[in-house]
C-alpha positions as CSV (number, residue, x, y, z in Angstrom):
1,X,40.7,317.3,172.5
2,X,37.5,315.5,173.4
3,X,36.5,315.2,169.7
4,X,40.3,314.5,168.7
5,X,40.0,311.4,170.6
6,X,36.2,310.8,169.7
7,X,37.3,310.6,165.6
8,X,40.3,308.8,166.7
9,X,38.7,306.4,168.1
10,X,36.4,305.7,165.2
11,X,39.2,305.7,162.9
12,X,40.9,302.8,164.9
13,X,37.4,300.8,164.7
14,X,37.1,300.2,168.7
15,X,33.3,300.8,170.5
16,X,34.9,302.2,173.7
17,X,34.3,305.2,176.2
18,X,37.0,307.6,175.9
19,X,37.9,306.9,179.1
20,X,38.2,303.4,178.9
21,X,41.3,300.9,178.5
22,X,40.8,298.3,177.0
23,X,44.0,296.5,176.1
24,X,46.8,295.4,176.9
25,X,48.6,299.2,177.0
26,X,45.1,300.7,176.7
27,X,42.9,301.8,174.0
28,X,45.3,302.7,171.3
29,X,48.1,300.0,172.6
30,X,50.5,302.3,173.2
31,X,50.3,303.1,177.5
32,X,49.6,306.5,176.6
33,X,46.3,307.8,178.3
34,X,44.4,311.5,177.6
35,X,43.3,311.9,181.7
36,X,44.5,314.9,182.8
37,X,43.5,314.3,186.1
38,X,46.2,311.3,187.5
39,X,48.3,312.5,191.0
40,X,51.8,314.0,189.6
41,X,52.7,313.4,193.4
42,X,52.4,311.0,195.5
43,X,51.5,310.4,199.2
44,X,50.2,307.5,201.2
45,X,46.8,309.3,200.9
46,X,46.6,308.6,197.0
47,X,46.3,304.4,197.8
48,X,42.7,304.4,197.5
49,X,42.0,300.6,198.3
50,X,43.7,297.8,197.9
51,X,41.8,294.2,197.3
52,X,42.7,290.6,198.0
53,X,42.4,288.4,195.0
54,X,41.4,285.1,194.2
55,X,44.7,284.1,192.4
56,X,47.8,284.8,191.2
57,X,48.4,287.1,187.5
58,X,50.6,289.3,185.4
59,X,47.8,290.3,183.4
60,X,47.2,293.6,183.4
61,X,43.5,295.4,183.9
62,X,41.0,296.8,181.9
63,X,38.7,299.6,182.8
64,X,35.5,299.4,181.0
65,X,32.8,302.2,182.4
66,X,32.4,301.7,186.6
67,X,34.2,298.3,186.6
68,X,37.6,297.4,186.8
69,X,38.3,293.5,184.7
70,X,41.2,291.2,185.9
71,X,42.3,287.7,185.5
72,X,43.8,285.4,187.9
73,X,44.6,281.7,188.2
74,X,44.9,279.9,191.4
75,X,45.6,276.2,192.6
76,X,48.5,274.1,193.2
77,X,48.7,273.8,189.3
78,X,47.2,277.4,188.4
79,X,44.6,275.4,186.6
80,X,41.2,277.4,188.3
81,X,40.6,280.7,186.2
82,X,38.8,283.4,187.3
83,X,37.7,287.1,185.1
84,X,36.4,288.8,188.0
85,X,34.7,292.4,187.9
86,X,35.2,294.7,190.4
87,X,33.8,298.2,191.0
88,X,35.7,301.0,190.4
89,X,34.7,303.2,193.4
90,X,35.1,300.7,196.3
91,X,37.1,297.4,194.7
92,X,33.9,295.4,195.7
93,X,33.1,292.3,193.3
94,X,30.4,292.9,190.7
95,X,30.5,289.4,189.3
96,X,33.4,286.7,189.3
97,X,33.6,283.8,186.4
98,X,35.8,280.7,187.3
99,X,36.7,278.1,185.0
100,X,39.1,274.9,184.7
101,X,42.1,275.0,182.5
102,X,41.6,272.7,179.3
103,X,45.4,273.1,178.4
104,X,49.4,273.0,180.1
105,X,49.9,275.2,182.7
106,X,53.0,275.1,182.9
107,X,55.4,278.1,183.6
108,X,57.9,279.6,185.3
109,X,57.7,280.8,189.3
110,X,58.0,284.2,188.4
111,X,54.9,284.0,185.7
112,X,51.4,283.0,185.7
113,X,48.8,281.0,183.6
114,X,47.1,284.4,184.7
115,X,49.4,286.5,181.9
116,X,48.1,288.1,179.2
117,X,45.7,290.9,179.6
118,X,42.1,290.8,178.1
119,X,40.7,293.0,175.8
120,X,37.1,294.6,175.2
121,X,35.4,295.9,172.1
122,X,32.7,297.9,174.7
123,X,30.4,294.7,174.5
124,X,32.0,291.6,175.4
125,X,35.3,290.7,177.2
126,X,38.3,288.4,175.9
127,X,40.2,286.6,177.9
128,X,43.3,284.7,176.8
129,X,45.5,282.2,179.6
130,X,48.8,280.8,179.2
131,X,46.8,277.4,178.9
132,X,45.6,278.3,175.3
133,X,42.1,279.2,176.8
134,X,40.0,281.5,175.0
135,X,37.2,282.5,177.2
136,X,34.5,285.6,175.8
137,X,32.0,287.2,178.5
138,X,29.8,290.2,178.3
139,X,30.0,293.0,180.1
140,X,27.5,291.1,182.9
141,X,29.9,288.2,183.0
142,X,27.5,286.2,180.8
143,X,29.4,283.4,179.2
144,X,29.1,283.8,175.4
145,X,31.9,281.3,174.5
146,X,34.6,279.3,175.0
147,X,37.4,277.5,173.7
148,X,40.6,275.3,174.4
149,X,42.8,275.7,171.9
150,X,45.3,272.7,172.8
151,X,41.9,270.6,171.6
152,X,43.2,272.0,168.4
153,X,46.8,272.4,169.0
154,X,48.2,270.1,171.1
155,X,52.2,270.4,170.7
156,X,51.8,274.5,171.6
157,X,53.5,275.0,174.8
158,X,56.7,276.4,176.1
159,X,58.5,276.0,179.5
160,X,58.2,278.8,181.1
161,X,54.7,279.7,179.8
162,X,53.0,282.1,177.3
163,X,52.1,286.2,177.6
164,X,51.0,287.5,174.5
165,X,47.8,290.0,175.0
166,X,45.2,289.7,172.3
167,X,43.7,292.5,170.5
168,X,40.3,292.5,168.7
169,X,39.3,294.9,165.6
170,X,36.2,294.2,163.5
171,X,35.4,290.5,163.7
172,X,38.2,289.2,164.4
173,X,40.1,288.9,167.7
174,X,43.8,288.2,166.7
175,X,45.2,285.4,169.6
176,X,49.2,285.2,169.1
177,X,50.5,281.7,170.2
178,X,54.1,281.6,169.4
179,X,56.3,279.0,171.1
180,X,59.2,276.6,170.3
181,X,57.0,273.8,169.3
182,X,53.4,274.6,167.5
183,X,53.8,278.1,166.8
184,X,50.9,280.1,164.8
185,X,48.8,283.1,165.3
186,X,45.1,282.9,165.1
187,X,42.2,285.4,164.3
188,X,38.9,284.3,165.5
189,X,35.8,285.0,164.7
190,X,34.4,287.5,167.9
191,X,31.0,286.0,167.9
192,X,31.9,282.1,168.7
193,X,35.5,281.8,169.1
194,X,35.7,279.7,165.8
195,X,39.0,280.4,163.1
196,X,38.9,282.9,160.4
197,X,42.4,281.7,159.9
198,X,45.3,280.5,161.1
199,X,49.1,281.8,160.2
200,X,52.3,279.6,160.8
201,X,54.9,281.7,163.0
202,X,58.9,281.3,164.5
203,X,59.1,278.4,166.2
204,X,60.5,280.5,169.2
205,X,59.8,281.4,172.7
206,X,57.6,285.0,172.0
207,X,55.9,287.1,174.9
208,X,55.8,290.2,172.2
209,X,51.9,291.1,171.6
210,X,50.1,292.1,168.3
211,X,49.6,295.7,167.8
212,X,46.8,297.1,166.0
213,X,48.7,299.9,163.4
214,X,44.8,300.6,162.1
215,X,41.2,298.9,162.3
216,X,41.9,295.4,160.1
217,X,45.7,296.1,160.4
218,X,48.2,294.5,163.3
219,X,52.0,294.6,163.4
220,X,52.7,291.1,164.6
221,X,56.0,290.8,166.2
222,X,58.9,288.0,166.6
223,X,62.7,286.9,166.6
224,X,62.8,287.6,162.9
225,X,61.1,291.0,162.8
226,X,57.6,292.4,162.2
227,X,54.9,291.4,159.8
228,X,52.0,293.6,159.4
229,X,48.9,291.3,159.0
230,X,45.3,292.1,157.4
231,X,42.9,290.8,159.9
232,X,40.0,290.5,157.9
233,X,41.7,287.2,155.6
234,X,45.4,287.1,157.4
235,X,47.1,288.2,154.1
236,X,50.3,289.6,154.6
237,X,50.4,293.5,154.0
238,X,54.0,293.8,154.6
239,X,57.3,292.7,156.5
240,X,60.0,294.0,158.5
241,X,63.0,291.4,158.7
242,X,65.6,292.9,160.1
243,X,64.6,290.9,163.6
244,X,63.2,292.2,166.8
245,X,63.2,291.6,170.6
246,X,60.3,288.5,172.0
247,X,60.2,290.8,175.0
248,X,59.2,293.9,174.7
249,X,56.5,295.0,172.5
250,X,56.4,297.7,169.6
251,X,54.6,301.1,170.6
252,X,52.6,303.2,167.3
253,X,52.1,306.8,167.8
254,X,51.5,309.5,165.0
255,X,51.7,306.5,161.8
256,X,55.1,305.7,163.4
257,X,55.5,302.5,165.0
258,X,59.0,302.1,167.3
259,X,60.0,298.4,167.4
260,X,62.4,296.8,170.0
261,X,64.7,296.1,167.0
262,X,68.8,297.0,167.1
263,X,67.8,299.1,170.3
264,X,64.4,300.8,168.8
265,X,63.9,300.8,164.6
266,X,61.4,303.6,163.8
267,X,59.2,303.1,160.6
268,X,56.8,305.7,158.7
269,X,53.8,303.8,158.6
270,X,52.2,304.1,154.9
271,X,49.2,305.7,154.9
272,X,47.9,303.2,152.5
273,X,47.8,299.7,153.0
274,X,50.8,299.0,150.3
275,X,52.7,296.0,149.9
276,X,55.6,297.4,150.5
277,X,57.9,297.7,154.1
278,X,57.7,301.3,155.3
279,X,60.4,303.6,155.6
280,X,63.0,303.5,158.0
281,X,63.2,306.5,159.8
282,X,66.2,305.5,162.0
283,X,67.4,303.1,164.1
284,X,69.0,303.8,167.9
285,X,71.4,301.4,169.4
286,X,71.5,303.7,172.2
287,X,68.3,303.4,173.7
288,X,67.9,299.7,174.0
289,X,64.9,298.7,176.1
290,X,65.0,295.8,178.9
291,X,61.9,293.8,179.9
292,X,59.5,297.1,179.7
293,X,57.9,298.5,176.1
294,X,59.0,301.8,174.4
295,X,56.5,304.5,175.1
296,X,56.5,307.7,173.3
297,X,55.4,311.3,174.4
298,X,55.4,313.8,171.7
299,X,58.5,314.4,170.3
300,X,60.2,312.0,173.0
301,X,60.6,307.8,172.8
302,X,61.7,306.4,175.9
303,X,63.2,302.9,177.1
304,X,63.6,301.9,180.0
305,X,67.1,299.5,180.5
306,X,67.6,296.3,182.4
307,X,69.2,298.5,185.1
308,X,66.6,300.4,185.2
309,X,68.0,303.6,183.6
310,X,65.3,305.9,181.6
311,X,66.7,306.9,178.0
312,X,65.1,309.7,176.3
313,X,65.2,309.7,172.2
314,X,64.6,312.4,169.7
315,X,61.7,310.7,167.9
316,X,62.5,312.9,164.5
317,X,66.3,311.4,164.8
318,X,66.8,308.4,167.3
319,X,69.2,310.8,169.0
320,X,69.4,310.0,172.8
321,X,68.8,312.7,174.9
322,X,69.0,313.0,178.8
323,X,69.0,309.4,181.3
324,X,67.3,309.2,184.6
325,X,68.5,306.4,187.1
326,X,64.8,304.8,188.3
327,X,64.8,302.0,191.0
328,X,64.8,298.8,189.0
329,X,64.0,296.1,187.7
330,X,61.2,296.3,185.8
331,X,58.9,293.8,184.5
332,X,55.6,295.6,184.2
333,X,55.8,298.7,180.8
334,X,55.1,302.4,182.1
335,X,52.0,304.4,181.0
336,X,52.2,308.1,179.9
337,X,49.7,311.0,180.8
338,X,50.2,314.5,179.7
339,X,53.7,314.9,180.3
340,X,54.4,312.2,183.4
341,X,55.4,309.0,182.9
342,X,53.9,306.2,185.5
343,X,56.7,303.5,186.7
344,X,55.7,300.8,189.0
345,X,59.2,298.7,189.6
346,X,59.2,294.5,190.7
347,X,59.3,294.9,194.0
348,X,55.9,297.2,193.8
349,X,57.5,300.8,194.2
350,X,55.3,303.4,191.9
351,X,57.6,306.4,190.3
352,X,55.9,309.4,188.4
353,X,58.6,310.8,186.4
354,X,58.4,314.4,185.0
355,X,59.6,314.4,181.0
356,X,59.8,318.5,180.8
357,X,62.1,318.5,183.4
358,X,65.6,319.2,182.0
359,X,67.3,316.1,183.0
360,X,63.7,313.7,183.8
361,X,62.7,314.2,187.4
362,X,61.4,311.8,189.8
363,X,58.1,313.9,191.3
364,X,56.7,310.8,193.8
365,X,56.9,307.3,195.3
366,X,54.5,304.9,197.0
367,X,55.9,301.7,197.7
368,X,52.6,299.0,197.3
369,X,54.9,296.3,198.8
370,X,53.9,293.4,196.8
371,X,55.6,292.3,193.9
372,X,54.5,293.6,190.5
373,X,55.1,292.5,186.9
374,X,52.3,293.5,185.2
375,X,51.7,297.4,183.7
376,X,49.0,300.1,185.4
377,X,45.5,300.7,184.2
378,X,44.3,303.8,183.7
379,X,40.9,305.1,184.1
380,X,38.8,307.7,185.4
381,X,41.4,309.7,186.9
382,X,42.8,306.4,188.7
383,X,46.1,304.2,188.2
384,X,45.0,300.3,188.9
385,X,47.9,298.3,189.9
386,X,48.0,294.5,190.0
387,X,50.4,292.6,192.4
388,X,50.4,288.5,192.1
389,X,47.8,288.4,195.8
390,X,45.9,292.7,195.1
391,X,44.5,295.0,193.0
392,X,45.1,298.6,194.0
393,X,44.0,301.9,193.0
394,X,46.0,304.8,193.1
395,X,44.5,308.4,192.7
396,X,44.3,312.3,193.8
């Protein structure tokens, strides 16, 4: 398994532990995660600690070696940023960054400037805020660069604030802006922040995030579908325009890649990069997702509805299988290990769901009491959970 993941890893083109997660849905993008040694129950006794923070985020953590990265913006305004470090054994602070928004930050109460998660390619860090600031430390914290995007791009905002997670592959970290005014997607060159180019998108509201199909390859997602974009020059590979959700994101797994499209579209990924769309496999109206991303588990998809009902699909078919009522809403997407899936509801109540079991069956709760939007981290045999005022770990 250990060298599975080791060639898999190479193949995607990410320097990462294998333990590491280092994206928004971790290292592969899709929430799944190869620890085998996450609780499967739960008890008061698996809260590990819980730490204050200095602001407010949806953003989501990374786990890079012994440290644990979030993101936060605090003020009346939201406009202080903080990337703060934290150690994974104890939740004390290893280093803490703050900066001053260059851009809006403007959003909606239940958001943050604090929203998309950063992402690592094992050397430095890359932090994106709803205020169109690009900010790049190393692993120490050291500033390497940084850059306000509105300086550029001054008509990008939206009303109730932006969410897409950036991804970096090669040399090029791939920043999707997409609004109802200015609306592009950028890749930037990793090493100062500067444009390798820049690709007009839907003028539309989009909280969707890019996700990386192969190194140099990303799906990028909006109202009018997918188009799969070649990060080295932003050349179009290929298109998808049959529409798709500006909620959820897409999930890949096994060169198929599930998109929030007519309730969830499967495609067969080529296994060249051809100009052409990829096959339809099928598409289910039945297991239409809510707020929360589909995540797949072998030979399962699952959604999760906006009343909080779990769908099961037949990922060969589409066919929907058995439904599990959870305890709802949802904001924040689950993340998979083994066969348990990893729920952790608005309101701040974590639910491990068994998949094997014949009808889905709910093995533990702990209730964190804080609200959370944002999805778990995984690392180290360790669940990190941000609420908008902690970060908690969870464990055995």
């Amino acid at each position: 398994m250990k060298n599975s993941l080791i060639a898999l890893t190479f193949a995607l083109g990410l320097t990462v532990h294998s333990e590491d997660w280092n994206q928004f849905r971790g290292p592969h993008g899709n929430g799944v995660s190869t620890d085998k040694n996450l609780p499967t129950t739960l008890q008061d006794d698996n809260l590990k600690w819980s730490i204050a923070l200095p602001g407010r985020g949806l953003s989501g953590a990374l786990v890079l070696g012994d440290h644990v990265i979030v993101t936060c913006s605090s003020g009346p305004t939201q406009s202080r940023l903080h990337v703060l470090a934290l150690n994974a054994k104890d939740g004390s602070v290893a280093w803490h960054r703050q900066f001053w928004a260059t851009g809006r930050t403007m959003c909606h109460d239940k958001t943050s400037v604090a929203a998309p998660t950063s992402c690592s390619d094992g050397k430095n860090i890359y932090a994106v805020f709803s205020s169109n600031d690009v900010i790049c430390l190393d692993r120490a914290g050291n500033l390497q660069w940084l850059r306000g995007l509105t300086a550029d791009y001054a008509n990008v905002s939206n009303s109730l604030g932006m969410s897409s997670s950036p991804v970096v592959t090669g040399d090029t970290l791939v920043v999707q802006v997409e609004n109802d005014s200015e609306s592009y997607t950028l890749g930037l060159n990793k090493t100062n922040g500067l444009n390798r180019w820049r690709l007009d998108r839907p003028k539309a509201a989009n909280w969707t995030s890019p996700v990386l199909l192969k190194s140099g390859l990303v799906a990028l997602q909006s109202k009018t579908g997918i188009d799969a974009i070649r990060t080295e020059d932003g050349s179009n590979a290929w298109s998808y325009e049959d529409g798709a959700s500006t909620i959820p994101s897409s999930a890949v797994l096994n060169g198929v890649l599930y998109i929030p499209s007519h309730g969830i579209t499967a495609l067969k990924l080529n296994d060249a990069d051809a100009a052409n769309t990829p096959k339809q496999l099928w598409q289910s109206g039945r297991l239409q997702p809510g707020t929360a991303s589909p995540i797949v588990i072998g030979n399962k998809v699952f959604t999760t509805n906006r009343a909080g009902v779990l769908s099961s699909g037949n990922t060969k078919t589409g066919e929907r299988g058995w439904q599990l009522r959870l305890k709802g809403p949802f904001s924040a997407t689950p993340v998979a290990a083994g066969d348990y899936l990893y729920f952790v509801n608005e309101a701040g109540l974590m639910q491990i769901v068994d998949t094997t079991a014949e009808e889905g069956e709910i093995t533990g709760k702990l209730d964190l009491g804080e609200q959370v939007l944002g999805s778990p981290a995984v690392g180290s045999g360790a669940l990190y959970v941000r609420s908008n005022s902690k970060l908690y770990k969870v464990a055995k």
